[in-house]
C-alpha positions in Angstrom: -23.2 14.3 -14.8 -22.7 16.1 -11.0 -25.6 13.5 -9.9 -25.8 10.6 -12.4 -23.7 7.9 -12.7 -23.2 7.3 -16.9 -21.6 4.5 -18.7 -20.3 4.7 -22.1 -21.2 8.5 -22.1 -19.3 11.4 -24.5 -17.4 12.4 -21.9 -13.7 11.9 -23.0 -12.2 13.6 -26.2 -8.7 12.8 -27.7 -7.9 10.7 -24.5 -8.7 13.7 -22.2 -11.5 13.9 -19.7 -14.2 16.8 -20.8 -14.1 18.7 -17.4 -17.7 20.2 -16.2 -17.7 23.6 -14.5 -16.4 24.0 -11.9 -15.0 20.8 -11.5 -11.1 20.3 -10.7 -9.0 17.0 -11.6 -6.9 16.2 -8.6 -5.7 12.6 -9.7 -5.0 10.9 -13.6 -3.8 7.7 -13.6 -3.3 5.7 -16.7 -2.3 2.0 -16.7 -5.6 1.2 -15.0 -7.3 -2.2 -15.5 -11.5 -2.1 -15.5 -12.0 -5.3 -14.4 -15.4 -6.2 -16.0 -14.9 -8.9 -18.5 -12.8 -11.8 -18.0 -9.8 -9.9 -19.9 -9.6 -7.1 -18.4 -9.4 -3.3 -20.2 -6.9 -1.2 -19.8 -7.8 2.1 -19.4 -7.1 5.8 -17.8 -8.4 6.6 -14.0 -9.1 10.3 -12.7 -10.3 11.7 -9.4 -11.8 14.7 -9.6 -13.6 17.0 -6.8 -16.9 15.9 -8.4 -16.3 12.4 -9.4 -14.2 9.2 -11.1 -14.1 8.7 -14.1 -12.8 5.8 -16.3 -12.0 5.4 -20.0 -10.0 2.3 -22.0 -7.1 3.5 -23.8 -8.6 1.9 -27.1 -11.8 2.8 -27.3 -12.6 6.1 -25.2 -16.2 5.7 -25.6 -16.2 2.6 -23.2 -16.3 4.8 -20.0 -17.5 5.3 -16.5 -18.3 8.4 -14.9 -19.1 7.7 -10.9 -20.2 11.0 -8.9 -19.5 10.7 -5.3 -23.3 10.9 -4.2 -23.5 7.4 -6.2 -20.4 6.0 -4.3 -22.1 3.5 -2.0 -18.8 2.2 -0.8 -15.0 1.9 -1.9 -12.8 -1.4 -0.7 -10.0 -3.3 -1.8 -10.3 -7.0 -2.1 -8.4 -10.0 -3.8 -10.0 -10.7 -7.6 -8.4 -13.1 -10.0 -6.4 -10.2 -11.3 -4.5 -9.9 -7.9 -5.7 -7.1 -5.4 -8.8 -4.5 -6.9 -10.4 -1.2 -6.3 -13.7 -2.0 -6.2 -16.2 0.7 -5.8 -20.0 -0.3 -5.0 -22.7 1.9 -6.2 -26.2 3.2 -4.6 -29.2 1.2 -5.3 -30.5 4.2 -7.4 -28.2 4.2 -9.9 -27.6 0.8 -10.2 -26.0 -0.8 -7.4 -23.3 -1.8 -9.7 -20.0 -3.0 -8.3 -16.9 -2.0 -10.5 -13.3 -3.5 -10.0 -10.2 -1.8 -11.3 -6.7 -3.3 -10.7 -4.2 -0.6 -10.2 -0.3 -1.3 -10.4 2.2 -1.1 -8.4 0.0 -2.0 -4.4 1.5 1.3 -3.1 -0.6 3.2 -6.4 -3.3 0.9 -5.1 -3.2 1.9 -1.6 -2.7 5.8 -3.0 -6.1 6.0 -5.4 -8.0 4.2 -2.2 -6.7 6.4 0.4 -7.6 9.4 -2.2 -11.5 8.7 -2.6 
């Protein structure tokens, strides 16, 4: 989990993020929209010192866990739900590109600034 980027992994218990050694939260963020289907899910956002993880508030097992050294890039750009987070990952572990909407812009501008 320090070097590999998992999706839908058992990494969240009773709506809390399972911490790895070692590792520090510095940022939880809940209202957060993952942008991957055409609804939308909402969902809680952390920043950690190893990596960002995402979880829906329904169903915890529908997650993201992104480690920095698969971070290809982070940008914000316009998405039919209004201005996203959008981080890009490295070829190796996917190359996926994930959008999150974060509410209000200024929490937006906060969570991009942070990463």
């Amino acid at each position: 989990l320090y070097r590999d980027l998992k999706l839908r992994g058992a990494i969240v218990r009773d709506r809390e993020l399972l911490l790895l050694p070692q590792e520090q939260v510095y940022t939880k963020t809940s209202g957060v929209w993952n942008l991957s289907s055409d609804q939308g899910n909402l969902g809680t956002f952390y920043i950690t010192n190893v990596r960002i993880v995402w979880f829906a508030n329904l169903a915890e097992n529908f997650n993201v866990s992104i480690p920095y050294l698969q971070i290809k890039s982070v940008r914000i750009r316009d998405s039919k739900f209004g201005p996203a987070f959008v981080i890009e990952t490295t070829s190796q572990s996917g190359g996926y590109v994930l959008g999150f909407r974060v509410d209000p812009p200024e929490k937006l501008q906060e969570v991009y600034k942070e990463v």
